[in-house]
N, C-alpha and C positions, 0 to 999 in steps of 0.2 A: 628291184627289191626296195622295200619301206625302210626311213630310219631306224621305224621299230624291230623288223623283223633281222637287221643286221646285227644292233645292238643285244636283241636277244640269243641269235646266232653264235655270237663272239663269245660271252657268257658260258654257253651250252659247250661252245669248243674248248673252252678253258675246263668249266667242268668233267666235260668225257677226260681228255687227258690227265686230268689227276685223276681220274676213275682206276685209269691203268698201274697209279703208282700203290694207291691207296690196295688194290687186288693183290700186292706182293708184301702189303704187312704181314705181320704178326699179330696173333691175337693181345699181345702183351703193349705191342707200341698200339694198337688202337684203342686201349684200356684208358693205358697211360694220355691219350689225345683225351677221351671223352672229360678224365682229371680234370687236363689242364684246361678243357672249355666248360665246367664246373667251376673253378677257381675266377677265371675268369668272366662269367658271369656276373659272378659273386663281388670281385675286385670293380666293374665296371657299372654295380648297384645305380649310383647317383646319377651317372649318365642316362642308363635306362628306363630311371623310375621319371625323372623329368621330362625325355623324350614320351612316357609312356603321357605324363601328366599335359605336354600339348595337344596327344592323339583325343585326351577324353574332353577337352578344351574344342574340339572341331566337332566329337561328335556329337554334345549339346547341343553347339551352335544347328547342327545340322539336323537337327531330331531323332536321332538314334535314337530306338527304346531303348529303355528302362533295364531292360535283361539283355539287348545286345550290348549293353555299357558294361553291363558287371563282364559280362566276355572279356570285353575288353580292357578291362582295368586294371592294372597291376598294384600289388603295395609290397612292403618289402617280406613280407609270410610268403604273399603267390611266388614270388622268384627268387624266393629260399629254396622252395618248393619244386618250382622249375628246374631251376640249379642241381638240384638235390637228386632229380631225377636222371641225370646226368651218371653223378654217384654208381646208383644204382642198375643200371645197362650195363656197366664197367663189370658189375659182380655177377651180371649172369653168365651159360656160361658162351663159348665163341660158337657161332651158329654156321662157322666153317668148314671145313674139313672133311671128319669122320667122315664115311656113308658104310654101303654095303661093299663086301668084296666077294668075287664068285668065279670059278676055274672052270671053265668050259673044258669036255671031253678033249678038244685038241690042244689043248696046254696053253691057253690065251688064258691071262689073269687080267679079268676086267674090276673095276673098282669107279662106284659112282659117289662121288665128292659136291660137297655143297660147297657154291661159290657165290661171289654176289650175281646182282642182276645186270647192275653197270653204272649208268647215269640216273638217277629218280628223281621226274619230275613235281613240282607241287603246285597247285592251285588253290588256294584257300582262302577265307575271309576274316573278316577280323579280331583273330584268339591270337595272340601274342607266342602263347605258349607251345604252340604247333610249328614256331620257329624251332626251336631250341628239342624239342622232343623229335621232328623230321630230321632234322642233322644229325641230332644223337645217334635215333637209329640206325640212321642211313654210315654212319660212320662206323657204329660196332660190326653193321652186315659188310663191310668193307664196295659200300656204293659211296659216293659222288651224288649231290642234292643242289639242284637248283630249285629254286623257291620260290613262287610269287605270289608273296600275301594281298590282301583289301588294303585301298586308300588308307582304309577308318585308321589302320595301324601301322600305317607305313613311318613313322617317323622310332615307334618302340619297335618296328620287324628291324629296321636299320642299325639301332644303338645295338640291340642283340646280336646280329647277324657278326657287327664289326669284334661285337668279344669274341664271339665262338670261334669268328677268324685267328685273331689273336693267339688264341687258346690252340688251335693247330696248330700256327707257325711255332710254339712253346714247345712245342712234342716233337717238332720236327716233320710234318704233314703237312702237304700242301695246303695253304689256304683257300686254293681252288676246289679244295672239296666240296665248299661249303659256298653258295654264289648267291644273292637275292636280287631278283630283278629288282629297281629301283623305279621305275615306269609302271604304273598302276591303271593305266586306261587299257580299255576291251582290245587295243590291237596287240598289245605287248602280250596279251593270254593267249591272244590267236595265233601269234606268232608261237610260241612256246608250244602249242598243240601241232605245228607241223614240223618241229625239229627231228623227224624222224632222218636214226641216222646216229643223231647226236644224242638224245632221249632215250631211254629203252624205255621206259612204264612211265607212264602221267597216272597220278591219282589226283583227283578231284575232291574234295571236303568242303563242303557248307552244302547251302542248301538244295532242293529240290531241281529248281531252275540254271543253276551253275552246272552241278552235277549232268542233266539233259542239255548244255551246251557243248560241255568237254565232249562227252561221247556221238553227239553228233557231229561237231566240228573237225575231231583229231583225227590225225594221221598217224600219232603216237599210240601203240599197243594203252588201254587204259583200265583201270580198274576203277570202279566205284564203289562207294564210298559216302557215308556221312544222311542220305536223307533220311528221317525217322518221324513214319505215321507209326507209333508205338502206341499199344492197346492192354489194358488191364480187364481181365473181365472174373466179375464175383458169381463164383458157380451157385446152383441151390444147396444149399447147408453147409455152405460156407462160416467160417469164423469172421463175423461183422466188426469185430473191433480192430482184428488183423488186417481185412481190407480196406476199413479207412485209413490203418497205422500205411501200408504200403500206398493207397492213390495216394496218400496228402505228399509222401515221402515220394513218390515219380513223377508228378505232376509239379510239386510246390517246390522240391528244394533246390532246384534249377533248371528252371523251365525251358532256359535258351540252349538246352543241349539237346544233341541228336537221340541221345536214351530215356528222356522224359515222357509219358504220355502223353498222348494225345485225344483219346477216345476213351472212355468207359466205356464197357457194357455190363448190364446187371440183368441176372436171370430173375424172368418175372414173381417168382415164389420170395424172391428177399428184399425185393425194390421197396415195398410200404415201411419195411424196418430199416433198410441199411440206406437210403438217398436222404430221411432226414436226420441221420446220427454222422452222414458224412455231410449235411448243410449245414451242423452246427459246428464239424470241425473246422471247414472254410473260413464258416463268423470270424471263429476266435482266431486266426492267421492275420498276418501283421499287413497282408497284401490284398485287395480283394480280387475274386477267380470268377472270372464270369461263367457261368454255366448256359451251351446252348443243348437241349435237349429237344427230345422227343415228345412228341404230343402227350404216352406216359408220362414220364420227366417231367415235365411241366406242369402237370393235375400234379405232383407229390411236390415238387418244389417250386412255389410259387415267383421266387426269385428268377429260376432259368426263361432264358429267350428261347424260341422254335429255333430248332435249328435248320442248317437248308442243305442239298443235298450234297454240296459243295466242303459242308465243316464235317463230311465223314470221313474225304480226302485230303485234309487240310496240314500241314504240320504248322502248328500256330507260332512255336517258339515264344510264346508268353503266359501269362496268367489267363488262361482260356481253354475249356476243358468240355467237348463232344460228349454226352452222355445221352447213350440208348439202350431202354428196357428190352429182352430178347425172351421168348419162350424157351429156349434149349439153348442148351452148348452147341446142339450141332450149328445153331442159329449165328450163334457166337463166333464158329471155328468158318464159316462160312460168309462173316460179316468181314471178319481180320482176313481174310486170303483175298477178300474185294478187295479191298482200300488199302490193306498195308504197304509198305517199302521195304519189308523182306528184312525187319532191323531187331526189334527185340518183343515180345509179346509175352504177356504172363498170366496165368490163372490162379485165383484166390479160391482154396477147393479141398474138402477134408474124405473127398472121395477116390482114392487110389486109380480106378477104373481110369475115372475121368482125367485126372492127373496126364496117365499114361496116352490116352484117346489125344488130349490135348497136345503134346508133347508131339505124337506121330504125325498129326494131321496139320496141323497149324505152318505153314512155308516163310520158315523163316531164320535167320542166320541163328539166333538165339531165343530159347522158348524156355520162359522160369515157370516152375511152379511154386505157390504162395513166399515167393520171392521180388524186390523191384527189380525194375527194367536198369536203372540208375545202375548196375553193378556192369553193365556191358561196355568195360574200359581196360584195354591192355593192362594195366596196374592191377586193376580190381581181381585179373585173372591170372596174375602171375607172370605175366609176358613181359614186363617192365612197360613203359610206354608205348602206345599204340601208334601207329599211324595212320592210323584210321579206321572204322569198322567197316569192312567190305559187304555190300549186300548185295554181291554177284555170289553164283554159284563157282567159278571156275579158278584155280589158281587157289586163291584165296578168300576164306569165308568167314564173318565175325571179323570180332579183335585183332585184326593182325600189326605182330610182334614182329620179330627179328627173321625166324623162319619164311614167315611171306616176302622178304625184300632178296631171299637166296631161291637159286634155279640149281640144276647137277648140271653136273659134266662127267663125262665117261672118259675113264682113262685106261686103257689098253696095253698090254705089256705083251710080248711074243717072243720067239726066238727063233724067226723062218717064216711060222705058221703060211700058208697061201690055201684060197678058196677052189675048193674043185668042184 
């Protein structure tokens, strides 16, 4: 065996076994944990803001964009915020317990209870924030989280990790609940993806190519998570000032996110009014948005480059925005089920019909209509923190909350009963 994959090992088996302790809380003492790794957070401010301030010191130096920096930057609002979200899991309610209860003709009283899943692994890159909201959750659902974030942020996933430890040991909870790999090289992930055994679910978060590692590589049950070819498309007789207000708002106001668009499409009947009422809302943006478009697109807005047939598939994660003119929505609903990632999709549309047409046809976890993409966030939906938006069909799908990180278990009562 590797130094890595023992080291990781070790880790995982620290994890699983407080998995077993943490599975006999109370909803009350996990409340009280999330507190006191709230508090502590909070308390541990300066440590984490400095740690955070060498991560963005590296990734200068190393050329990070522009929008993967903002990911990655903390100041003291974001992990007020983070913190805060903490809070908040605390006051929903326990996603324990309760289920259904039902008395079979031969007097067996069966009862199916929600439990956690066990150990939940992470893989993700570098959002700071996805420390502190994975353990959250993973601690309300009474699971055990092993972590292993990106280099970019390995020095602010550390200072985090060590309060939220902290913040356990406060509550009286094993500190093992909560473990971060500290090794950020490809074998330390590779390793974590065969801990089966020790692992019950790996989720994957960032992008396209991570995500297509995990699930070819693992040995670990996985769910996925996180990549978004997300697509706004402006129907005919659409409200044009509504669909610039929403692209400028999915596209512009955080591009480095998995819910931001990617692609436009606009029905050929609105393209000569709505492409340059939305070139001139670009202008006036404090960032400039490169437009690659379509041989259309291009005859209307002079600015945009051809696009190739690569930027239909592409999830940019920056200021760079696919726009293609379509004859029909069917054209549209048929464009997003090519290229999508199965993440969030929306129509800009004052025709009910189509609304409805769109909504049925369109494959995909979340489908708005004249709504953005940007709301597809555990928070945004009431969940509390997300741990990632799933864009598998199975298990779990969207935003998943607290519910996705619990399984049943059947619990059987008799008094003789035997099978004949």
């Amino acid at each position: 065996m590797s130094e890595h994959f023992e080291t990781v090992k070790q880790l995982c088996e620290k994890a699983n076994a407080a998995s077993y302790q943490l599975a006999q809380t109370s909803g009350a003492q996990r409340n009280a944990a999330l507190y006191a790794m709230r508090d502590a957070l909070l308390a541990n401010q300066a440590e984490i803001l400095a740690a955070n301030e060498e991560d963005m010191v590296h990734a200068a130096e190393n050329g990070v964009s522009v929008p993967m920096q903002d990911r990655l930057r903390l100041n003291g609002k974001r992990l007020s915020d983070i913190a805060g979200a903490l809070g908040k899991l605390a006051e929903l309610p326990d996603p324990l317990g309760a289920g259904d209860v039902f008395t079979r003709p031969n007097g067996l009283i069966i009862r199916r209870v929600h439990v956690p899943l066990g150990t939940v692994g992470m893989i993700y890159e570098a959002r700071p924030n996805v420390t502190a909201d994975a353990a959250g959750l993973c601690i309300k659902s009474g699971n055990a989280a092993v972590l292993r974030g990106g280099k970019e942020a390995i020095h602010t996933n550390t200072a985090m990790t060590t309060a939220l430890r902290k913040g356990l040991a406060a509550a009286g909870l094993p500190e093992d609940a909560v473990c971060l790999i500290g090794d950020t090289t490809r074998e330390s992930a590779n390793a974590l993806m065969q801990m089966r055994g020790y692992i019950d679910v790996l989720i994957p978060r960032g992008g396209k190519g991570l995500i297509r590692s995990v699930t070819e590589t693992a040995s670990v049950p996985v769910i996925e998570t996180g990549a978004g070819n997300c697509h706004l498309y402006v129907d005919e007789g659409a409200d044009l000032n509504m669909a610039v207000k929403l692209t400028m708002n999915a596209k512009t106001q955080r591009p480095s996110v998995c819910n931001a668009i990617e692609t436009l499409l606009v029905h050929r009947a609105e393209a000569e009014a709505f492409l340059p009422l939305l070139g001139e809302a670009l202008k006036a943006f404090h960032t400039p948005v490169e437009i690659r478009g379509c041989m259309r697109t291009c005859a209307i807005l002079p600015g945009a480059v051809p696009a190739a047939e690569e930027d239909w598939s592409t999830e940019y994660d920056d200021y760079i925005l696919a726009v293609k003119i379509v004859d029909s929505m069917e054209e549209a609903i048929a464009h997003i089920n090519r290229y999508n990632t199965q993440h969030s999709e929306t129509i800009v549309t004052q025709n009910l019909s189509h609304a409805a047409q769109f909504q049925q046809c369109v494959d995909a976890a979340c489908v708005y209509v004249n709504a953005s993409t940007r709301f597809t966030d555990g928070d945004e939906f009431g969940f509390g923190a997300e741990i990632g938006i799933s864009t598998q069909k199975l298990h779990a799908r969207g935003p998943m909350g607290l519910s996705a990180l619990t399984t049943v278990k059947y619990l059987i009562n008799g008094d003789g009963q035997i099978r004949t």
